[in-house]
C-alpha positions in Angstrom: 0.0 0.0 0.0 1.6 3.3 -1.0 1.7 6.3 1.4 -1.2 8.3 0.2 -3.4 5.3 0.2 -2.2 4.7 4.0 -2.9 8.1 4.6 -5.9 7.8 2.7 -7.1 5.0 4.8 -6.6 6.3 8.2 -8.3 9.7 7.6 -11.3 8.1 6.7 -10.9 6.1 10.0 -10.4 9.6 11.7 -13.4 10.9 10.6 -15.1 7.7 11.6 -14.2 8.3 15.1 -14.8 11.5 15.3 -18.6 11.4 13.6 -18.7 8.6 16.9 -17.5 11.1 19.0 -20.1 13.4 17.9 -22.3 11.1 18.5 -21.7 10.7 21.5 -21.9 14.1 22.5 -25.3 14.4 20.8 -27.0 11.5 22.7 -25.3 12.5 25.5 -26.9 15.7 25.4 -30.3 14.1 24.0 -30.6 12.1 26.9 -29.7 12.1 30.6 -31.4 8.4 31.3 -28.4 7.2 29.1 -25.1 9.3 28.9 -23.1 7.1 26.1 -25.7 5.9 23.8 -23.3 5.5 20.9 -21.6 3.2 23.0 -23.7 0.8 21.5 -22.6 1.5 17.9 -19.1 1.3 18.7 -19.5 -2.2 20.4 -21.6 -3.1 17.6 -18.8 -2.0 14.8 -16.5 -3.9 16.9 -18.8 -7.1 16.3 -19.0 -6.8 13.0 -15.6 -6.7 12.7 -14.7 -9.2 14.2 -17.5 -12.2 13.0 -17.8 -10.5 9.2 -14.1 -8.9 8.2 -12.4 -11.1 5.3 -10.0 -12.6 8.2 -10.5 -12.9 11.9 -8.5 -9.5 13.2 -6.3 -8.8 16.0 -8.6 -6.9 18.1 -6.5 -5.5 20.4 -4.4 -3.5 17.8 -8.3 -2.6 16.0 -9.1 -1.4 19.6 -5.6 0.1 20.2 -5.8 2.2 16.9 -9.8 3.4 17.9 -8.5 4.7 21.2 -5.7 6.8 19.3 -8.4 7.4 17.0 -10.9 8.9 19.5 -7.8 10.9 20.9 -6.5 12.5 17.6 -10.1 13.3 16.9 -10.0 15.7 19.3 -6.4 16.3 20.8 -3.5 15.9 17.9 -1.3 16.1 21.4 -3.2 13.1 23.3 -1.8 10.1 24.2 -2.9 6.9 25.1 -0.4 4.9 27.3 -0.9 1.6 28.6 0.3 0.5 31.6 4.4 -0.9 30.5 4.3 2.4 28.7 3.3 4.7 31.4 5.8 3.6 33.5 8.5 4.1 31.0 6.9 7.3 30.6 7.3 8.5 34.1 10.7 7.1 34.5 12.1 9.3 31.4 9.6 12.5 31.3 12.0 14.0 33.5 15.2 12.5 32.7 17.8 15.0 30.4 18.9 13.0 26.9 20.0 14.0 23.8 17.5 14.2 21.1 17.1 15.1 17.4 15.4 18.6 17.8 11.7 17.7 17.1 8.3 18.8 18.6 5.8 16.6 17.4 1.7 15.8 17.3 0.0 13.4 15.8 -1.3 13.9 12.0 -3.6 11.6 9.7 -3.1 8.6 12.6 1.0 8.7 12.2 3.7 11.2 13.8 3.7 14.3 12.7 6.5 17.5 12.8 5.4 20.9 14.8 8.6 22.4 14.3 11.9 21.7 14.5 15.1 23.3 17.1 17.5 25.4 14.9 20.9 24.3 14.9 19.5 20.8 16.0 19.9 17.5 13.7 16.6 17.5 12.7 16.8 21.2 11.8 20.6 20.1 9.3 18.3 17.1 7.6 15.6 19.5 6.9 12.8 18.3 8.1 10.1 21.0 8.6 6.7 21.8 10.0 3.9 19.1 8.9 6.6 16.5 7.5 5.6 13.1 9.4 7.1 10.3 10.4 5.8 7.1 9.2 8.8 5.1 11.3 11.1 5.3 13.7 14.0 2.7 14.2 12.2 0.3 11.8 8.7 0.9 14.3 5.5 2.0 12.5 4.1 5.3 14.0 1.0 4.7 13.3 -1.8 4.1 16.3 1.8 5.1 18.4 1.5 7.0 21.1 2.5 10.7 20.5 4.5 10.3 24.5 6.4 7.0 23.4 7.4 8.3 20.0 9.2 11.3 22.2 10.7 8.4 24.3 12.0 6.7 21.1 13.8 10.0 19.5 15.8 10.1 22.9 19.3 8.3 23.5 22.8 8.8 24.8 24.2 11.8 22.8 26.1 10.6 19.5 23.7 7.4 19.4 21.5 7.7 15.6 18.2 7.1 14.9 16.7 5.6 12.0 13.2 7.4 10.4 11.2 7.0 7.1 9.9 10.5 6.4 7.5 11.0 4.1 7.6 15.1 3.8 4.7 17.5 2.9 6.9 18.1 -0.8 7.9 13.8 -1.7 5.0 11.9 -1.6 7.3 8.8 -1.2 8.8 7.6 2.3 12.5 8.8 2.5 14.9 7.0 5.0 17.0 9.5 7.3 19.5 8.7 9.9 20.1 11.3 12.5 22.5 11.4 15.3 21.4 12.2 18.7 22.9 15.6 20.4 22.3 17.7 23.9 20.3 20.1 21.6 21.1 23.8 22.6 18.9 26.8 22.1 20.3 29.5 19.8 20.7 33.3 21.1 17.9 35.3 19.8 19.4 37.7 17.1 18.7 41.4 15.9 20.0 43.8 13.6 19.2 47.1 12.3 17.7 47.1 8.5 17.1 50.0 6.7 14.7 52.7 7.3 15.2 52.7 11.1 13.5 49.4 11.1 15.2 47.1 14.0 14.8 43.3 13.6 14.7 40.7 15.9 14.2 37.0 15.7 14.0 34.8 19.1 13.9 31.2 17.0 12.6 30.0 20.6 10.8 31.4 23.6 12.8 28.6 25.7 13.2 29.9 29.4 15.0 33.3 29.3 14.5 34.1 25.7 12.1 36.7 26.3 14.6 38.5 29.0 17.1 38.3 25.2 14.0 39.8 23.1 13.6 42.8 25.7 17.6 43.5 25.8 17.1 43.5 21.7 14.4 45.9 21.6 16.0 48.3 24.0 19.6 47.8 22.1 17.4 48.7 18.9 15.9 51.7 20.7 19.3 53.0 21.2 20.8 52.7 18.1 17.6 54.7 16.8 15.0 52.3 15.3 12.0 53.8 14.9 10.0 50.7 14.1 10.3 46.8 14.5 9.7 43.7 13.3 9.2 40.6 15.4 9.7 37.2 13.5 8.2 34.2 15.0 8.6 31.9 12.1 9.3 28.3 13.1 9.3 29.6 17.0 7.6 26.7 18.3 9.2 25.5 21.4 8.2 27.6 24.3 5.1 26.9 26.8 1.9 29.0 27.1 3.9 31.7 30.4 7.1 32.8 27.6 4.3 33.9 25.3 2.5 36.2 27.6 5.6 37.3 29.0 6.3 37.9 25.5 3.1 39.9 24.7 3.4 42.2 27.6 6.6 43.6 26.4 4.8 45.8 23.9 1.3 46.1 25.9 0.8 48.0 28.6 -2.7 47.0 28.9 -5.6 44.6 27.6 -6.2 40.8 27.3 -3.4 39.1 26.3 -4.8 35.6 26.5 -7.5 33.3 28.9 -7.3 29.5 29.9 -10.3 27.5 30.0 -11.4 23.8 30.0 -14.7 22.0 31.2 -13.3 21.9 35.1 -10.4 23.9 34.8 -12.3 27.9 35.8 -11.9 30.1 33.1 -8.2 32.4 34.3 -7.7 35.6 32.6 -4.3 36.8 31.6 -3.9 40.5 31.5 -1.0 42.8 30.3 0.5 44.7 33.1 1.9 48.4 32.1 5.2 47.7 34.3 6.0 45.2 31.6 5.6 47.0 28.9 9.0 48.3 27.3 8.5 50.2 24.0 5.3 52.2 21.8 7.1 51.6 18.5 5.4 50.6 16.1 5.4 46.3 15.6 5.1 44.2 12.9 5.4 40.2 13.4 5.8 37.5 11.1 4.8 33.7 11.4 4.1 30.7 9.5 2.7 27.0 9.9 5.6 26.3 12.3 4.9 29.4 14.9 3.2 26.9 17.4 2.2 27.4 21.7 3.4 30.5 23.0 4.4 32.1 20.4 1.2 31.7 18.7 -0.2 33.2 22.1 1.7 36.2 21.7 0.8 36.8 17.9 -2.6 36.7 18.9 -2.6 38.7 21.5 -0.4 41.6 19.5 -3.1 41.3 16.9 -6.3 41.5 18.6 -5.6 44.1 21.0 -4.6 46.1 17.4 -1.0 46.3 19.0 0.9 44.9 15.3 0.2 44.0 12.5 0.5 40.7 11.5 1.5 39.1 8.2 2.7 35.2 6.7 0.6 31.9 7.2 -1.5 30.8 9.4 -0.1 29.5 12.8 -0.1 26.0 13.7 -2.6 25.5 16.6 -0.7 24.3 19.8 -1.9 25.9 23.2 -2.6 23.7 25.7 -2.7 22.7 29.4 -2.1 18.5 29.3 -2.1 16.8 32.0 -1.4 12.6 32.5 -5.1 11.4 33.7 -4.2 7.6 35.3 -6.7 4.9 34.6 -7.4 1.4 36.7 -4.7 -1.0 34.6 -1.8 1.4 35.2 -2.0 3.1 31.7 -3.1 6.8 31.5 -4.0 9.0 28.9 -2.1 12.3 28.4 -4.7 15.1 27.0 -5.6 18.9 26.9 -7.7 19.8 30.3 -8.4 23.3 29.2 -6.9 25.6 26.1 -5.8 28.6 26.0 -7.7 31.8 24.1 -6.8 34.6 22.1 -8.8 37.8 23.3 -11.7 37.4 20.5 -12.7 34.2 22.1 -10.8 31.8 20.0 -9.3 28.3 21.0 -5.9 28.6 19.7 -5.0 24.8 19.5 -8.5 24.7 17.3 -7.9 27.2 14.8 -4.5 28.8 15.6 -3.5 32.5 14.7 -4.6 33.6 10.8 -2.7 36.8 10.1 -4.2 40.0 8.6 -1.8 39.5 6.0 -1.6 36.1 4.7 0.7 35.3 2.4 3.0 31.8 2.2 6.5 31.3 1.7 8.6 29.1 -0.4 10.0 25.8 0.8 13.9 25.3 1.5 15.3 22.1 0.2 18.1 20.1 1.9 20.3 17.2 -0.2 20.9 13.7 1.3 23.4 11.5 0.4 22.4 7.6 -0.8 22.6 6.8 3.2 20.0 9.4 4.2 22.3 11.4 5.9 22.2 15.3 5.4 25.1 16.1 2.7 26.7 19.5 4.7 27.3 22.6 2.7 30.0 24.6 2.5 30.1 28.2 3.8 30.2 29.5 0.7 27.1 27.4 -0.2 25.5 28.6 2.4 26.0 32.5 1.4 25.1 31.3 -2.1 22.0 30.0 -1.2 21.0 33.0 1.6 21.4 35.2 -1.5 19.2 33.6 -4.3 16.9 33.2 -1.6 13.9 35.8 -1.3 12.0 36.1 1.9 8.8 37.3 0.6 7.4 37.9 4.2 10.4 39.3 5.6 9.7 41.7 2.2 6.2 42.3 3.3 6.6 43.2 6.6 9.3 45.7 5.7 6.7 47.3 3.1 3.9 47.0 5.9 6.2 48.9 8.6 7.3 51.9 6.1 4.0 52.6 6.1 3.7 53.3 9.6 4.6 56.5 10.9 7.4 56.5 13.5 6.5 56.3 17.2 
């Protein structure tokens, strides 16, 4: 079976799940003598199955994969985790190993890529947001749970990793070996551009980056920019507290964001003036891979009419999870309550769509015949940074000229 028939296949099984998990909802809400009337349906399906399909099946993987089913329906960041798997899970959540650089959620029923930690291995084999992995060490990711597949990326530093990748521009699987590293967070970066315009790029909003975005801005300030542009392309590691630390530094008042879930109390996250470091005017930037807080912030800046905003539309990953135990020993990891930008919507549902939408082109990256990353030289590198236009780094120049200066 090829890839796009697998994928095929398992989004129709998606959206079988999900029309039962609608179902559900809707009988649940129809009637209070029985909460979980499609219940019945699903055990039924599971009957049929197993006396009519073409060859007795292994129901536990047919149940395992309408579990991860139900999950993904709702939650591309749930888990399911049985009981061997939990505990592997809690002895590891915590423990520091090298990794390829990935942040991951589940797509179509496999593994797929949030965004990727520059500089990391992952970043050098040029993977990118929505690429997915269909294996990993020669283990299907499909029906996997999102939590183990993190487990399985992790190792000793300088150990490799085997995937098949099947990326958003190959339709066929391509094999890619990676080595395992302590994967370090870049320094954000700034520079002044032309027409007073000062740039800055935090690539993460990893503990302490936003103290580095503030030091930018007020480095900027000083050297006389007048405007600024904040890029949060591909910023996709940093939780929910960097990006509304992040927001306040250019609000001095307003919503920046609420938390809310069916027993977690709605909590409302407000910009305090004391926080707030510069008027100039602000443009930001983002695409597919802006994902969790710095989606938050983007939001934020846009709704309460503080920037503009301009690129692709934001990737949807703002969340509080939390590991709910069940009565074998497994546990399901899953969103308790999401968080919202200040027009009221769920960010992990529909994430941020810029004013300004426009996309940008896709970088490739050579592999040798082993699947390994072929390194360019630094004159490659300049080459390539030349021919390359950045159409939205190009727009949001052209948006902040036509701003007048603070």
């Amino acid at each position: 079976m090829n890839s796009r028939l697998k994928y095929l296949v398992v989004s129709t099984s998606t959206c079988v799940m999900l029309l039962l998990v609608l179902g559900t909802v809707l009988g649940r809400s129809a009637s209070t003598d029985r909460p979980y009337p499609q219940l019945g349906v699903y055990t039924e399906v599971l009957h049929r199955i197993k006396s009519e399909y073409v060859e007795e099946p292994d129901m536990k993987s047919v149940t395992l994969g309408a579990l991860n089913g139900l999950l993904e329906s709702i939650d591309p960041f749930a888990s399911y985790l049985n009981a061997d798997q939990y505990k592997d899970y809690l002895k590891n959540k915590d423990a520091r190993k090298a990794g390829v650089g990935l942040v991951l959620a589940k797509k179509f029923g496999f593994v797929g890529i949030v965004g990727v930690v520059p500089g990391s291995p992952a970043a050098k084999a040029g993977l990118a947001t929505n690429d997915m992995l269909e294996t990993i060490n020669g283990v299907a990711t499909r029906d996997m749970p999102l939590a183990y597949a993190k487990l399985l990326l992790e190792g000793d530093p300088g150990s490799g990793v085997e995937m098949t990748v099947v990326r958003v521009r190959r339709p066929e699987p391509q094999k890619i070996k990676l080595t395992r590293a302590d994967v370090t967070y870049p320094p954000v970066t700034s520079k002044m551009l032309a027409d007073n315009i000062g740039y800055i790029d935090p690539q993460t909003l990893a503990p302490g980056k936003v103290h580095e975005v503030a030091a930018a801005v007020e480095s900027l300030q000083r050297q006389g920019a007048t405007k600024l542009i904040l890029d949060l392309r591909n910023c996709a590691i940093g939780d929910p507290e960097e990006g509304i630390a992040l927001a306040n530094l250019f609000l001095n008042k307003g919503e920046i964001t609420y938390l809310q879930g069916q027993k977690v109390p709605r909590k409302d996250f407000e910009a305090e003036a004391s926080k707030d470091i510069t008027n100039l005017p602000l443009v930001v930037i983002t695409n597919r891979g802006t994902a969790d807080g710095s989606e938050i912030a983007a939001g934020a800046l846009m709704d309460d009419k503080r920037a503009d905003v301009v690129g692709e539309r934001t990737y949807g990953d703002a969340s509080l999870r939390k590991a709910l135990t069940m009565d074998d020993g497994g546990a399901i990891i899953l969103s308790i309550a999401k968080y919202y930008s200040p027009d009221g919507k769920a960010i992990q549902d529909v994430g941020v769509t810029p004013e300004t939408v426009l996309s940008e082109p896709e970088s490739q990256v050579e592999l040798d015949e082993n699947g390994e990353p072929i390194p360019e030289t630094p004159d490659q590198v300049e080459k390539n940074k030349q021919q390359q236009e950045d159409p939205l780094l190009k727009k949001a120049i052209e948006i902040s000229n036509g701003h007048k200066a603070a």
